[in-house]
N, C-alpha and C positions, 0 to 999 in steps of 0.2 A: 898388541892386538893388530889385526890387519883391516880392521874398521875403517872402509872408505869416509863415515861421516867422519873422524875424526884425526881428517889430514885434510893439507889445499886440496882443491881440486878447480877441473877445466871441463867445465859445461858448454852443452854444444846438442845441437841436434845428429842422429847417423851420417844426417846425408851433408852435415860440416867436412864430415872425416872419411866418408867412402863415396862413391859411383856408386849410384844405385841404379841395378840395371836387370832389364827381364829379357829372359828368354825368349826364342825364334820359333813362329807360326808354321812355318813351314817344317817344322820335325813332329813327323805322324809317322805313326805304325808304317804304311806306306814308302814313308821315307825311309826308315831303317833297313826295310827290305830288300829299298832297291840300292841300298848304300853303307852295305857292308863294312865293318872294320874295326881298327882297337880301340877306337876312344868312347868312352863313357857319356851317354846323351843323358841327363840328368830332369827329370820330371816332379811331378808331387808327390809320389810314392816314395812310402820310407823303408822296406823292406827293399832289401840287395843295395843298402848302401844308397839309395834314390837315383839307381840306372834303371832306365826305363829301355834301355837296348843300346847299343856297340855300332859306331858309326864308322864312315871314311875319312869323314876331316874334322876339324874340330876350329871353333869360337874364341875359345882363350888358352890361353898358357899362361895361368898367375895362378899367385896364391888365393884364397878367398875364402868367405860365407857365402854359400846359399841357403837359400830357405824355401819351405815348398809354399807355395804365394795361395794355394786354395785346394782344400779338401779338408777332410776330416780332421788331418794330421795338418791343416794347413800354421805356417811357424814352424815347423820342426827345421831345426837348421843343422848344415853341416859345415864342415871345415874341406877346405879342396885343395891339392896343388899339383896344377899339373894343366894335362889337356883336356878339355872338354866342352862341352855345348850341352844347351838348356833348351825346355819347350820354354812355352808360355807359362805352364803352371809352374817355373822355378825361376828366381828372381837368384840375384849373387850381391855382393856389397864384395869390391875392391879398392880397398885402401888409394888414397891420395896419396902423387909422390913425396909430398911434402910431410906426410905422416910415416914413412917407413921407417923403420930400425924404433921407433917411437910408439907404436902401438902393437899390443901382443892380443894376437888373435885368437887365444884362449877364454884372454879378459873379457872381449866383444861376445866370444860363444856364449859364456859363464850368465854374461846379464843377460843374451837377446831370448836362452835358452827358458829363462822365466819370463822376460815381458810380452814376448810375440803372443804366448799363449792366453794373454791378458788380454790383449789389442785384436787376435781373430775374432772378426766380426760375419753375424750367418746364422742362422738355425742349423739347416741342414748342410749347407758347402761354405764351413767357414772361409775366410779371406781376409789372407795380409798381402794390400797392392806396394805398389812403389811408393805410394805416396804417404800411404799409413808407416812405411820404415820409417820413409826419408824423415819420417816428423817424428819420430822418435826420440825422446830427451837421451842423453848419455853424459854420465861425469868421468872424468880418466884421473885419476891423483897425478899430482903435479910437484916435483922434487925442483929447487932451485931455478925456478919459473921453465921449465923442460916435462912435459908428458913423461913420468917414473915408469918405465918397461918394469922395470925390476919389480918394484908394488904390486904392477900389474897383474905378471904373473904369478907373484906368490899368493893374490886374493885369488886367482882361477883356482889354481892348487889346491887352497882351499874351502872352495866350491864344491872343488870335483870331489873332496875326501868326505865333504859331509854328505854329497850326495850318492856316493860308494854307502855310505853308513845308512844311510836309508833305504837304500835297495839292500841289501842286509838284512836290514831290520823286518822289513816287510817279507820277505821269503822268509824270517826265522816265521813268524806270524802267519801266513799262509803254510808254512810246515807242521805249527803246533795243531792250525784249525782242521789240517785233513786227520791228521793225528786220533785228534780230542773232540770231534765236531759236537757231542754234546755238551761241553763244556763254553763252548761260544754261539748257542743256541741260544737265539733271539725269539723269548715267549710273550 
């Protein structure tokens, strides 16, 4: 079983193990206009992959999480690597050099993809700031006192597989109800 309770592990808050860092005020509608080009300016929208328009220069060149720090969708995280730049409404978590080849950014999507959603806070403009990440609990399973990459990724794996099985499940289910809609009529 890949049961994180039932191996060591290395507890720590996010912001132990990444930079937590937000995005730049100055990237507005405005700004894309007057500053054309190929890199990906990343916002809180989560349709088109969270580009919110194509700039000239770009902020980072790493690997990373972002996450959209406030809206509706706020927490939805993405995986990134490459060039790009953030407004304000997206935050990034870039690994520590002390933690690379040692933590699998699968793992960190797997968990954050269910607790961010727990921790936006808001009626109407939920919000997850820096601060709400950074303080975010996080366990990594721990193989002969070394952060286990390997465990790692095999819990993301299967994360992803159960939750492949769930999106399944629910479109067979949404397939039956257009189907048979009397038959899941609620009297």
């Amino acid at each position: 079983a890949l049961d994180i309770q039932s191996t060591k592990v290395h507890e720590g808050q996010v912001k132990d193990f990444f930079k937590v860092i937000k995005g730049g005020s100055k990237y507005t509608n405005s700004y894309i206009l007057a500053n054309p080009g190929p890199y990906p300016l990343f916002s809180s929208q989560t349709t088109d992959d969270g580009i919110m328009g194509r700039i000239s220069t770009y902020d980072f060149d790493k690997e990373c999480i972002t996450w959209t720090t406030d809206g509706v969708h706020a927490g939805t995280v993405f995986w990134r690597n490459g060039k790009f730049s953030m407004t304000t409404h997206c935050g990034a978590l870039i690994l520590k050099d002390e933690f690379v080849g040692q933590i699998s950014y699968s793992y960190v999507m797997a968990i954050l993809k269910d607790e961010l959603k727990k921790v936006a806070v808001g009626e109407q403009n939920k919000r997850v700031t820096v601060a709400t990440i950074g303080r975010l609990p996080i366990r990594f399973p721990v193989i002969r006192n070394k952060l286990d990459i390997e465990r790692q990724r095999r819990i993301a794996d299967e994360r992803e597989k159960i939750e492949r099985i769930k999106q399944e499940v629910v479109a067979r289910i949404q397939a039956l109800r257009k189907r048979s809609p009397a038959l899941y009529a609620i009297e």
